[in-house]
RODO-422193 format. One line per field, with one value per residue (C-alpha): residue number from 1; chain; z, y, x. Coordinates in steps of 0.02 Angstrom, whole numbers, plus 50000, padded with zeros to 5 digits. Layout:
BEGIN
nr	[NUM / ...]
kette	[A / ...]
Z	[Z / ...]
Y	[Y / ...]
X	[X / ...]
! end
This chain:
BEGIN
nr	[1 / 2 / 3 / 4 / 5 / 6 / 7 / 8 / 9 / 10 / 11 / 12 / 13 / 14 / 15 / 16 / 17 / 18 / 19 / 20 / 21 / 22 / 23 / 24 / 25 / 26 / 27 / 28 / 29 / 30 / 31 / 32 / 33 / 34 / 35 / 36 / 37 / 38 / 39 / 40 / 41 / 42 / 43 / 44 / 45 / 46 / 47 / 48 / 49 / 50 / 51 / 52 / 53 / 54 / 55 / 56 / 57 / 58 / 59 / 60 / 61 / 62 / 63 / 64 / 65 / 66 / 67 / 68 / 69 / 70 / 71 / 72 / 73 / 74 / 75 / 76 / 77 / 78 / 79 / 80 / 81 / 82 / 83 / 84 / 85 / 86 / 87 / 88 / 89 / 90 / 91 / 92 / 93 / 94 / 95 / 96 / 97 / 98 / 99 / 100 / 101 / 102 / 103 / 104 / 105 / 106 / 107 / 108 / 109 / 110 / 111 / 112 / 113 / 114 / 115 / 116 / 117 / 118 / 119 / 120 / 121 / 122 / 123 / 124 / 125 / 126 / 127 / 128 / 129 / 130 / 131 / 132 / 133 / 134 / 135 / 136 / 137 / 138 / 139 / 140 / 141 / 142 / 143 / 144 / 145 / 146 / 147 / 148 / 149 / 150 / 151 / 152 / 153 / 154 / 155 / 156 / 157 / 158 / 159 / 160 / 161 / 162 / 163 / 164 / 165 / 166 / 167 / 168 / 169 / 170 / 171 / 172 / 173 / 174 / 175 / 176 / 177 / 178 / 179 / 180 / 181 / 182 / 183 / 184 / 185 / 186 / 187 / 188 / 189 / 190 / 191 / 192 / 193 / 194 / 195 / 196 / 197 / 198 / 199 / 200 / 201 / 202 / 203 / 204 / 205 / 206 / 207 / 208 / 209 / 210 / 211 / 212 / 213 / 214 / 215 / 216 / 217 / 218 / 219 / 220 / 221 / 222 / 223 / 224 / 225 / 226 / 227 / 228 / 229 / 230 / 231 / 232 / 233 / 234 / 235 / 236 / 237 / 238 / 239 / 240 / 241 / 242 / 243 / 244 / 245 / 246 / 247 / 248 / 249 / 250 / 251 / 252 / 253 / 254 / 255 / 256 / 257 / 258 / 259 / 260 / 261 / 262 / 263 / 264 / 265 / 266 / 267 / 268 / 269 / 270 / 271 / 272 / 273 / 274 / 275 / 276 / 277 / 278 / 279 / 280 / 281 / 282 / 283 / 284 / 285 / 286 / 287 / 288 / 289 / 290 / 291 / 292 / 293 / 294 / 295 / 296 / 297 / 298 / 299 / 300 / 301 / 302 / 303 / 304 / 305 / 306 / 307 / 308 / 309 / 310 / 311 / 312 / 313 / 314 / 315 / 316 / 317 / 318 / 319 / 320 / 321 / 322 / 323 / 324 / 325 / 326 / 327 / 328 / 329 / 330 / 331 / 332 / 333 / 334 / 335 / 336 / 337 / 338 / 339 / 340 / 341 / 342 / 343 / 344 / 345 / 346 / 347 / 348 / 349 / 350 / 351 / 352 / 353 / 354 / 355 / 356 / 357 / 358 / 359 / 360 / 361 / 362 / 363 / 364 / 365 / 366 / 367 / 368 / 369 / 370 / 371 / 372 / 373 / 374 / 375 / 376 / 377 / 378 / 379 / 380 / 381 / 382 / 383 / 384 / 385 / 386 / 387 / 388 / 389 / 390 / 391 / 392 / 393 / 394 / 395 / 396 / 397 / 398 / 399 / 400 / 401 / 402 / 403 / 404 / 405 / 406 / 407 / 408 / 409 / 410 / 411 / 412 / 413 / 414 / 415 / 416 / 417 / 418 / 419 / 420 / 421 / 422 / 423 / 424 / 425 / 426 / 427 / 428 / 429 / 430 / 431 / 432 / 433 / 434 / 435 / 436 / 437 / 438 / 439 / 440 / 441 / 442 / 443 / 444 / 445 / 446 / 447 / 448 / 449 / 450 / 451 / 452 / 453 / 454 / 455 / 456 / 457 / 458 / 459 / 460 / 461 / 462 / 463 / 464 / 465 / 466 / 467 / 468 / 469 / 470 / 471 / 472 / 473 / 474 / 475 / 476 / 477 / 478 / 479 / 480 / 481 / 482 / 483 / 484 / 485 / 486 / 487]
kette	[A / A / A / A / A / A / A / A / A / A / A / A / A / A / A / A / A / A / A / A / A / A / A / A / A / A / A / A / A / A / A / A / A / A / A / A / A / A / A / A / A / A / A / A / A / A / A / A / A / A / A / A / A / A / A / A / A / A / A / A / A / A / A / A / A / A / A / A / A / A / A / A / A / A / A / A / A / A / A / A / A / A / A / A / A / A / A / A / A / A / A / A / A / A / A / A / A / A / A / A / A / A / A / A / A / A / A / A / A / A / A / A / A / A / A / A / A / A / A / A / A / A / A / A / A / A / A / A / A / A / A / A / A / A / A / A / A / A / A / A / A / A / A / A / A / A / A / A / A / A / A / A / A / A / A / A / A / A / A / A / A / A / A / A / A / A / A / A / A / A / A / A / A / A / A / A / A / A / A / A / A / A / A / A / A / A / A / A / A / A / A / A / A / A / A / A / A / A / A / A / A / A / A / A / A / A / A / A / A / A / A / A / A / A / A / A / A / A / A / A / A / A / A / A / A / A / A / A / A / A / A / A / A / A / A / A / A / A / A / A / A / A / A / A / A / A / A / A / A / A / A / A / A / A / A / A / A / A / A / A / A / A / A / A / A / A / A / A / A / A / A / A / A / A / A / A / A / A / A / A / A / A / A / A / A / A / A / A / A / A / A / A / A / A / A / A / A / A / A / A / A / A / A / A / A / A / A / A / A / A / A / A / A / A / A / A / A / A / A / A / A / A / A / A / A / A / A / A / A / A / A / A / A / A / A / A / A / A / A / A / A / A / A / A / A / A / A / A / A / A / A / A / A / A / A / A / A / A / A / A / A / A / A / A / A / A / A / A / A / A / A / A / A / A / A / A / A / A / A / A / A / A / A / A / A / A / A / A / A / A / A / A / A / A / A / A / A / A / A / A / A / A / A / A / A / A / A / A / A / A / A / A / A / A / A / A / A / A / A / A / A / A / A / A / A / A / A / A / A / A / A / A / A / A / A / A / A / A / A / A / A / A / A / A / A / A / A / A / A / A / A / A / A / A / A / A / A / A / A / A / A / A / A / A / A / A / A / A / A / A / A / A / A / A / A / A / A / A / A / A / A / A / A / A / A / A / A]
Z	[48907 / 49085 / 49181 / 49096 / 49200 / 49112 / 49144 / 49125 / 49215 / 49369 / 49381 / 49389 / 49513 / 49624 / 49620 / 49651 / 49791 / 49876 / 49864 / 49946 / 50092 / 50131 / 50284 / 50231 / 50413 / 50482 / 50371 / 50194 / 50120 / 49995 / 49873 / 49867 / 49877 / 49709 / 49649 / 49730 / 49671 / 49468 / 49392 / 49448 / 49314 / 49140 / 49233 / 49248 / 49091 / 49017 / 49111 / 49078 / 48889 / 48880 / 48923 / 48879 / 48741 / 48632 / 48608 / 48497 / 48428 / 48342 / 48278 / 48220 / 48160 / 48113 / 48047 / 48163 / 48191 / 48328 / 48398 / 48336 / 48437 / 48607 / 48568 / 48570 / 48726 / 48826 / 48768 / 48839 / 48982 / 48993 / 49002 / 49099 / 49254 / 49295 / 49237 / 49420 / 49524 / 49405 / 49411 / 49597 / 49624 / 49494 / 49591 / 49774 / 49704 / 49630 / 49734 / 49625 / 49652 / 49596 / 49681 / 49682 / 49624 / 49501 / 49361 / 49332 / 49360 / 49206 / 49111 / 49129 / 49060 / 48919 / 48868 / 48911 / 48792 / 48636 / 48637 / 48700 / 48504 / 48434 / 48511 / 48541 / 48362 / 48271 / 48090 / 47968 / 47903 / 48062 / 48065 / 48220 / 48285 / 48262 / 48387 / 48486 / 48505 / 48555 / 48668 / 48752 / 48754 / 48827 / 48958 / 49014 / 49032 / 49141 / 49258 / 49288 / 49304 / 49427 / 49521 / 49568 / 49599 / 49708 / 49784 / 49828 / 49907 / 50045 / 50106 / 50112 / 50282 / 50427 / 50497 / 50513 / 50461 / 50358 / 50252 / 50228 / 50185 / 50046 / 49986 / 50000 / 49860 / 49748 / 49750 / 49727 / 49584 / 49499 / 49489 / 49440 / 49279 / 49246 / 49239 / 49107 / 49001 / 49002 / 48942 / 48807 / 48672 / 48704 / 48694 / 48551 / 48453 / 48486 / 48438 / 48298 / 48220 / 48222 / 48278 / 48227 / 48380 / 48330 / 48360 / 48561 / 48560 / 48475 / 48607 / 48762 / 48688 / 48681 / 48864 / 48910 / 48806 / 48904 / 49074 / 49087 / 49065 / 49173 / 49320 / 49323 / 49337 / 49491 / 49571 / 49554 / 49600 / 49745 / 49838 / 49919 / 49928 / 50106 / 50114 / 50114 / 50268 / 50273 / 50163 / 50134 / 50068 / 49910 / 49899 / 49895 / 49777 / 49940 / 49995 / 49830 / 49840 / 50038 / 49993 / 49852 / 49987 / 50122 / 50092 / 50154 / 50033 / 49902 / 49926 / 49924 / 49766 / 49681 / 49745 / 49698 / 49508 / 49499 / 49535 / 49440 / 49265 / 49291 / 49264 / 49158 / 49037 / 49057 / 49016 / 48880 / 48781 / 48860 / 48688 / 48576 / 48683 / 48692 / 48509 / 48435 / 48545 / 48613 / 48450 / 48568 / 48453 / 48557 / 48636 / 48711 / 48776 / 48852 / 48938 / 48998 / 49097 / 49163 / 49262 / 49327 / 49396 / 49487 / 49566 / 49609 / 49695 / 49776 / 49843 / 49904 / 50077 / 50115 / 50067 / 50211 / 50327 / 50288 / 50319 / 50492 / 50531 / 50464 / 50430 / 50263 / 50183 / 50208 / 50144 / 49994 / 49965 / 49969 / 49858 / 49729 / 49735 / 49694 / 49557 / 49490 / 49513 / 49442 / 49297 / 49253 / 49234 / 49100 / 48957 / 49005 / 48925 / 48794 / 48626 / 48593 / 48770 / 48851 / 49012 / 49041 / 49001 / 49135 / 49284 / 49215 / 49233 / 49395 / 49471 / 49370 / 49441 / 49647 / 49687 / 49570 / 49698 / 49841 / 49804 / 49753 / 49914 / 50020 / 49964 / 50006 / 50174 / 50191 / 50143 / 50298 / 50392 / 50302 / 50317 / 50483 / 50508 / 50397 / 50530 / 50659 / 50565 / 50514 / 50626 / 50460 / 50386 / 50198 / 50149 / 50015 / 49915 / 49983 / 49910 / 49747 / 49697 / 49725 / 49614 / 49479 / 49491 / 49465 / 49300 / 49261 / 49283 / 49163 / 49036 / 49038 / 48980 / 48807 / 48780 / 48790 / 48740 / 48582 / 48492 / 48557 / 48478 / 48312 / 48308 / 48337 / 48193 / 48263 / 48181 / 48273 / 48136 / 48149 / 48062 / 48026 / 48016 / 48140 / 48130 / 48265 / 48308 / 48333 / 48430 / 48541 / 48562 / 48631 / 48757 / 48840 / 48845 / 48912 / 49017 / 49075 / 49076 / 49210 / 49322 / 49315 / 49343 / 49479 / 49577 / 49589 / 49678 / 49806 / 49832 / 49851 / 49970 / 50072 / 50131 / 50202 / 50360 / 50459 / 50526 / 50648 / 50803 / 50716 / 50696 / 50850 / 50921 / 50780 / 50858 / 51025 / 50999 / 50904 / 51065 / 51168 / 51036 / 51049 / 51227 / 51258 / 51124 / 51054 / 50894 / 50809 / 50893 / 50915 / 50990 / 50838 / 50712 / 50513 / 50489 / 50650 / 50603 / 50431 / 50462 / 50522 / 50337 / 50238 / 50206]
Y	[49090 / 49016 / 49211 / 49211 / 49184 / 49069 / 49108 / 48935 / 48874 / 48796 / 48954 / 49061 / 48959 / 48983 / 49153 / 49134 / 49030 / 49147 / 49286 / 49186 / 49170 / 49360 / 49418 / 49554 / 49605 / 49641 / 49782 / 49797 / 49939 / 50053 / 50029 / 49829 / 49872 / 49961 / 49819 / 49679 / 49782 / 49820 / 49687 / 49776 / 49899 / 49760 / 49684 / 49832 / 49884 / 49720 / 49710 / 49902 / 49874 / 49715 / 49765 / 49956 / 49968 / 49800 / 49758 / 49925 / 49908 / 49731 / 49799 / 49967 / 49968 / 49769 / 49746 / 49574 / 49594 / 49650 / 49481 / 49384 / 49477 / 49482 / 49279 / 49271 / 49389 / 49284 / 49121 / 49183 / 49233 / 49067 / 48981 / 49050 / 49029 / 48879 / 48915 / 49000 / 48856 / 48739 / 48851 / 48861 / 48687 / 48663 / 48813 / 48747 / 48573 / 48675 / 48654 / 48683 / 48751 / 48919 / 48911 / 48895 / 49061 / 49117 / 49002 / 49021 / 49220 / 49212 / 49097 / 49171 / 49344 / 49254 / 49218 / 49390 / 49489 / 49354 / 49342 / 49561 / 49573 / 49476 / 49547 / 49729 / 49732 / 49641 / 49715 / 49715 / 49543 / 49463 / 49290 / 49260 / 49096 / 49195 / 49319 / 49205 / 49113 / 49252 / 49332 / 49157 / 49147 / 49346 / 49294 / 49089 / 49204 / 49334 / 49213 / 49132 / 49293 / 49370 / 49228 / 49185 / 49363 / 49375 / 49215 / 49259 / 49415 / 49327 / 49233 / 49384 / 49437 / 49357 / 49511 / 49588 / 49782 / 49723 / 49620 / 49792 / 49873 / 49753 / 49762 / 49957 / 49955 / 49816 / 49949 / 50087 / 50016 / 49948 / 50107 / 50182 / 50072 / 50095 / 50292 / 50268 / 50156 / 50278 / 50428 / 50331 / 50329 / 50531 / 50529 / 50431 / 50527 / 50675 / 50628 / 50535 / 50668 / 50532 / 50508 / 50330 / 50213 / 50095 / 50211 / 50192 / 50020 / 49986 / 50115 / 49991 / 49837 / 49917 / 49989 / 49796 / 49722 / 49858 / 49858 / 49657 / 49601 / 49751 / 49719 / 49524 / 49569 / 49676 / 49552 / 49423 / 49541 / 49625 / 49482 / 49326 / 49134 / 49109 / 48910 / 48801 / 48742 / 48717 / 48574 / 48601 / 48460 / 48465 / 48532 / 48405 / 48422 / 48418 / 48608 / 48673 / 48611 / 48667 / 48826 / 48858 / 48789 / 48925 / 49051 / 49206 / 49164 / 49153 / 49330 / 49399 / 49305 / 49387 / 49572 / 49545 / 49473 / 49626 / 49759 / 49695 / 49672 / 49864 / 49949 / 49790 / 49862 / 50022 / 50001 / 49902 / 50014 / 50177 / 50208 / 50193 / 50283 / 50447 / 50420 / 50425 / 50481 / 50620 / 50654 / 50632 / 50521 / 50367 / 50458 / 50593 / 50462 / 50385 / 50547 / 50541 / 50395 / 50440 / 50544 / 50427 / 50335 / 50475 / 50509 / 50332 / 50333 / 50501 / 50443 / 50282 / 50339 / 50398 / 50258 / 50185 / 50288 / 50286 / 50108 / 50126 / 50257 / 50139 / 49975 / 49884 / 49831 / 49996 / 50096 / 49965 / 50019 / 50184 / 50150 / 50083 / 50192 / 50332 / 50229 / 50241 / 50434 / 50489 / 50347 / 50379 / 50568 / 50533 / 50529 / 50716 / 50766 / 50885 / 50830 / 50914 / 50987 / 50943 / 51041 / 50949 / 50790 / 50791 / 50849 / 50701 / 50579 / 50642 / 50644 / 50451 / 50398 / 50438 / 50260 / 50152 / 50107 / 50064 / 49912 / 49793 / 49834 / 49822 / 49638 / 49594 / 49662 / 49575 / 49399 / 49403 / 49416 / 49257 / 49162 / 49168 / 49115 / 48969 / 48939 / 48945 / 48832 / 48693 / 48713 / 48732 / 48894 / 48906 / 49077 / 49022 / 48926 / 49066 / 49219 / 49108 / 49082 / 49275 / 49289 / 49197 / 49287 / 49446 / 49361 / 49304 / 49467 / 49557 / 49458 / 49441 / 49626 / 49604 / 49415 / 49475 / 49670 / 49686 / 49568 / 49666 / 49821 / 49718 / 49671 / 49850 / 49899 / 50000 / 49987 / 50019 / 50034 / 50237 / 50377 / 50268 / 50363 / 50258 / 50297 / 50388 / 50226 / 50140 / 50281 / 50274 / 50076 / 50118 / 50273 / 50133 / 49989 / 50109 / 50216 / 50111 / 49928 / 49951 / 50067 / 49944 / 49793 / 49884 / 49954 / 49743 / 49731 / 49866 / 49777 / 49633 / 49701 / 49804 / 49631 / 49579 / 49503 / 49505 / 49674 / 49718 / 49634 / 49469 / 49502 / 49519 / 49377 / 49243 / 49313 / 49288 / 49113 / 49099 / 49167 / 49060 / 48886 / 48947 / 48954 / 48806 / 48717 / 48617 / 48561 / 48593 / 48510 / 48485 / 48681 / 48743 / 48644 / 48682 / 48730 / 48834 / 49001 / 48973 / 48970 / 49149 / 49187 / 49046 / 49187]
X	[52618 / 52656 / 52619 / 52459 / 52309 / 52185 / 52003 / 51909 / 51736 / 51858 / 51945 / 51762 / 51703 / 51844 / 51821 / 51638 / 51670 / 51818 / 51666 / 51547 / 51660 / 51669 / 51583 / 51442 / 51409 / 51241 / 51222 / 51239 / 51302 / 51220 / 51333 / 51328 / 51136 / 51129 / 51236 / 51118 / 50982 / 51001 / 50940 / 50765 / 50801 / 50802 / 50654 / 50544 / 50612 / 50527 / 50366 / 50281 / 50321 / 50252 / 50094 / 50089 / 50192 / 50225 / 50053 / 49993 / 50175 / 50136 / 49983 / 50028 / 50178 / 50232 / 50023 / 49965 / 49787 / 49712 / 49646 / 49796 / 49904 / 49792 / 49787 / 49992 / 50008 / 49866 / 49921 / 50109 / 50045 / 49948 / 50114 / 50203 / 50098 / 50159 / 50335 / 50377 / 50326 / 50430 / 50586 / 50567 / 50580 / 50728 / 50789 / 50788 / 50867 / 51029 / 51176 / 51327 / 51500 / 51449 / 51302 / 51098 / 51040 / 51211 / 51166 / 50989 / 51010 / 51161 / 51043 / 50906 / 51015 / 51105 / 50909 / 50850 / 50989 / 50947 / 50743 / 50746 / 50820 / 50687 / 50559 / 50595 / 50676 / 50562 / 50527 / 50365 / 50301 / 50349 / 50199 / 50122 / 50219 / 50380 / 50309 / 50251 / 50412 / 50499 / 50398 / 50370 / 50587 / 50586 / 50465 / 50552 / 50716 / 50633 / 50554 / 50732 / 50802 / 50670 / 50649 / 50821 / 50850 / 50717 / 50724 / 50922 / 50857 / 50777 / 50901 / 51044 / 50988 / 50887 / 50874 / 50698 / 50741 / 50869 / 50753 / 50639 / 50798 / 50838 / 50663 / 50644 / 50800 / 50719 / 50569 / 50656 / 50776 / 50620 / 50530 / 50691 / 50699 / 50526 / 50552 / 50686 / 50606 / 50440 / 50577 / 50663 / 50538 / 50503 / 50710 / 50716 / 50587 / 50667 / 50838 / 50788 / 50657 / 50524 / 50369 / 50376 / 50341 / 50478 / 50599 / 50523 / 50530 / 50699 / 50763 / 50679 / 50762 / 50913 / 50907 / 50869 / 51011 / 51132 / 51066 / 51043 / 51221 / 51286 / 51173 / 51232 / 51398 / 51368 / 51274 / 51405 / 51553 / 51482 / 51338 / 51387 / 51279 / 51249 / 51262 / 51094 / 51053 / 50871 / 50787 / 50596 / 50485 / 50408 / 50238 / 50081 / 49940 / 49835 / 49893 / 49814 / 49659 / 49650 / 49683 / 49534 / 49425 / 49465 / 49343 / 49450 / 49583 / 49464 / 49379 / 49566 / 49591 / 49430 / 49461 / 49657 / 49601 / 49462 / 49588 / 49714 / 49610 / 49546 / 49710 / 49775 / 49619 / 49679 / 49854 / 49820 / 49719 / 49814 / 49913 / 49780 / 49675 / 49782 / 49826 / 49654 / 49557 / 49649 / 49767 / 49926 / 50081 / 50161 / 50293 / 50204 / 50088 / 50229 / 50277 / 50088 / 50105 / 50261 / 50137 / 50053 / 50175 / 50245 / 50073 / 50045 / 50217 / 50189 / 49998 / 50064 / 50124 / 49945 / 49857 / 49984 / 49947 / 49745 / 49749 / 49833 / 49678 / 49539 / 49590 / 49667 / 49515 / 49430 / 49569 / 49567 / 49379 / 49438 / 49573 / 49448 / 49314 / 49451 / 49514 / 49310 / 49298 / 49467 / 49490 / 49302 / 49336 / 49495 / 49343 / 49288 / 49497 / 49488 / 49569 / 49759 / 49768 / 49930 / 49907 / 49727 / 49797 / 49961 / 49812 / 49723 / 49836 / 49900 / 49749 / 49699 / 49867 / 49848 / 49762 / 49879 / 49996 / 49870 / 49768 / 49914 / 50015 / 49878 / 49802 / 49964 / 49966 / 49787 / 49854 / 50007 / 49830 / 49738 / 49908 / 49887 / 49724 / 49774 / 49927 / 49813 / 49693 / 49817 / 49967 / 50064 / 50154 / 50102 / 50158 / 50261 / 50112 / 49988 / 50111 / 50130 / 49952 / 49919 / 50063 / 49961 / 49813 / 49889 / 49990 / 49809 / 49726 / 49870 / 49824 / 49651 / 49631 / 49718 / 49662 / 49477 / 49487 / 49600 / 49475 / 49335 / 49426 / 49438 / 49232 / 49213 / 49288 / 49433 / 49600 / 49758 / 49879 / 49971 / 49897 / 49746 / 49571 / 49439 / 49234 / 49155 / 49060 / 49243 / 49306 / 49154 / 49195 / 49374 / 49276 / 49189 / 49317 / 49455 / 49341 / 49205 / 49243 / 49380 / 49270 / 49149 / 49277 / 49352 / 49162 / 49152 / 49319 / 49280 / 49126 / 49199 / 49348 / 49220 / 49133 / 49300 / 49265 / 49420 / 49474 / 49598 / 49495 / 49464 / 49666 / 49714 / 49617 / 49728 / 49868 / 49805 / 49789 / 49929 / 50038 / 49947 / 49986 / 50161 / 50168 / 50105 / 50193 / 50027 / 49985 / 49800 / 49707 / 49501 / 49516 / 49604 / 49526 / 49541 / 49344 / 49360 / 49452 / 49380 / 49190 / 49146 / 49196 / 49106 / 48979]
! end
């Protein structure tokens, strides 16, 4: 009919285009903030289940083995490490009519909703490579979808504040997601008159399926694409290898991987833990955690303000040592006691937000000793190889442990009766091996040579380079700043 507005691909991108042209102002609003800011929700809503709840999941209820299914998640992880850097690049060369970070945020969706299905609803009798090949398609969509999201998120303001602003809601939208996944499986129990954990998981894909689509259309209908106007050059092979041989960055690296495989250990073993051990069922476990989080979140401003009063690295010592006394006390928890168990985790959950905020904190200060060192700005491949070692140190824990569990001779299937020697197995792996794990990273993080005096005399000479406008030279050379912490 000829009043009938056709919606085609030419049509869309017009649209796009007349969006892009509106003038957000210095400030954005809250309520194009929530809408920036959703597809946090599907994400979180992906990552805590993937390593909390999926992995006991495949084994309990859809009967992989313990070590076939810590060799699918690990070799996924393995993967995808250097999917980011790839999808960056493809990213920053994107310069359609709709835009650079539109398509690979829909396509990375459209991949999301299908592969969320297969994975979250995956039935009995499912083989390995069919896990595998959906978990590998859930996680190739999330890394487009994070990544341009996140990547699109730096470049809506230029504004210092404002950029805290945006960041604060990313945060804050995240944790909101993960607090409704962590209800839906007590939710879905409760509804359903199960205590099947299927009924959990099933809920979780669903949530994801929902909330993906629905957050992409808010981004699209209430953010702009500022234009491109910067071209950067590819990275060199050369700026890797630097990197690994600047000893500062390379402490930060150990103490991040340390502190990250501790709680990766924990979370990984945290449903069979309170299931067996403790006689709790999947969704009340759930509920458990919930707990934790909130604790974490609630602790985290006074880890903040401890390291203004003593200095990152010590506070991160701090941080880890707490981790040692309150994780290490989860194996004195009486059996069948709720009340016991919610102080437990409260208390287990007060350091969980403090040592990932703060190694990032610590590397602004080794980027700019590397500045000062090489006259170059690297954050971008500094931030990005932390970013792996975290990745790595998530799935270390159920690469090496869930075998471990399966030599012991526990079995993870529901309602399953495990020996007292098995049971004793999973007391050490979930209680000890990360408060071991994590006494080496405050070790580690309490050798840290560069406090807030070393700090303040990079910056010093980085004022002084500025003012002068010089280039390294023989006074700032590269094994300079770098030598005082070859030890």
């Amino acid at each position: 009919m000829r009043g009938t507005t056709r919606f085609n691909a030419r049509s869309i991108a017009s649209a796009l285009e007349r969006i892009d042209m509106i003038d957000d102002g210095a400030r954005l609003s809250p309520a194009r903030l929530i809408g920036f800011t959703s597809p946090a929700v599907p994400v979180a809503a992906i990552g805590l289940p993937f390593i909390v709840h999926l992995p006991p999941y495949y084994v309990s209820e859809l009967g992989l083995g313990l070590g076939t299914v810590g060799l699918i998640f690990l070799l996924v992880r393995a993967i995808d490490l250097p999917l980011d850097p790839l999808l960056g690049h493809f990213i920053d060369r994107t310069d359609g009519r709709i835009g650079r970070f539109r398509p690979w945020l829909l396509g990375g969706g459209l991949i999301m909703i299908v592969a969320a299905y297969l994975v979250f609803m995956a039935r009995p009798g499912i083989t390995p490579v069919t896990a595998f090949a959906a978990l590998m398609m859930l996680y190739a969509g999330l890394s487009s979808f994070q990544l341009s999201h996140f990547a699109w998120a730096s470049t809506l303001s230029a504004d210092y504040d404002q950029r805290s602003r945006i960041f604060g809601w990313l945060q804050t939208m995240a944790v909101f997601g993960m607090i409704l996944v962590l209800l839906l499986p007590p939710l879905a129990s409760w509804a359903l008159g199960t205590k099947s954990a299927a009924s959990g998981v099933h809920a979780m894909g669903w949530f994801v399926i929902a909330t993906v689509p629905v957050s992409v259309l808010l981004v699209i209908a209430t953010t702009r694409e500022p234009s491109r106007k910067v071209t950067h050059r590819e990275p060199r092979l050369r700026d890797v290898t630097e990197l690994f041989r600047n000893p500062l960055m390379m402490r930060l690296l150990l103490a991040d991987m340390l502190a990250g495989i501790a709680p990766g250990i924990t979370g990984s073993l945290f449903i069979f833990y309170f299931e067996h051990r403790l006689g709790f069922g999947a969704s009340v476990a759930s509920l458990l955690l919930l707990v934790y989080f909130v604790a974490g979140m609630i602790a985290a401003p006074l880890w903040m303000r401890l390291a203004v009063r003593i200095g990152k690295h010590q506070a991160a010592t701090a941080a880890a040592l707490t981790f040692c006394v309150t994780n290490g006390a989860v194996v004195l928890l009486p059996t069948n006691d709720m009340a016991s168990a919610v102080v437990g985790m409260a208390f287990a959950g007060l350091p969980y937000a403090a040592f990932p905020f703060l190694m990032r904190a610590m590397l602004a200060d080794v980027i700019d000793v590397d500045r000062l060192a090489t006259g170059m700005d690297r954050t971008g491949l500094f931030s990005a190889v932390l970013t792996t070692t975290s990745k790595v140190a998530h799935a270390v824990p159920i690469g090496i442990i869930y075998p471990i569990l399966g030599l012991i001779g526990f079995n993870g299937k529901t309602g399953t009766t495990n020996t007292p020697e098995a049971i004793a197995g999973l007391v050490v792996l979930f209680v000890g091996a990360p408060v071991l794990v994590m006494l080496a990273a405050a070790w580690v993080v309490s050798r840290w040579p560069h406090g807030a005096r070393e700090h303040a005399a990079v910056q010093a000479a980085l004022a002084e380079r500025a003012a002068s406008a010089e280039m390294p030279s023989a006074q700032y050379s590269s094994a300079a700043p770098n030598a005082a912490y070859a030890t």
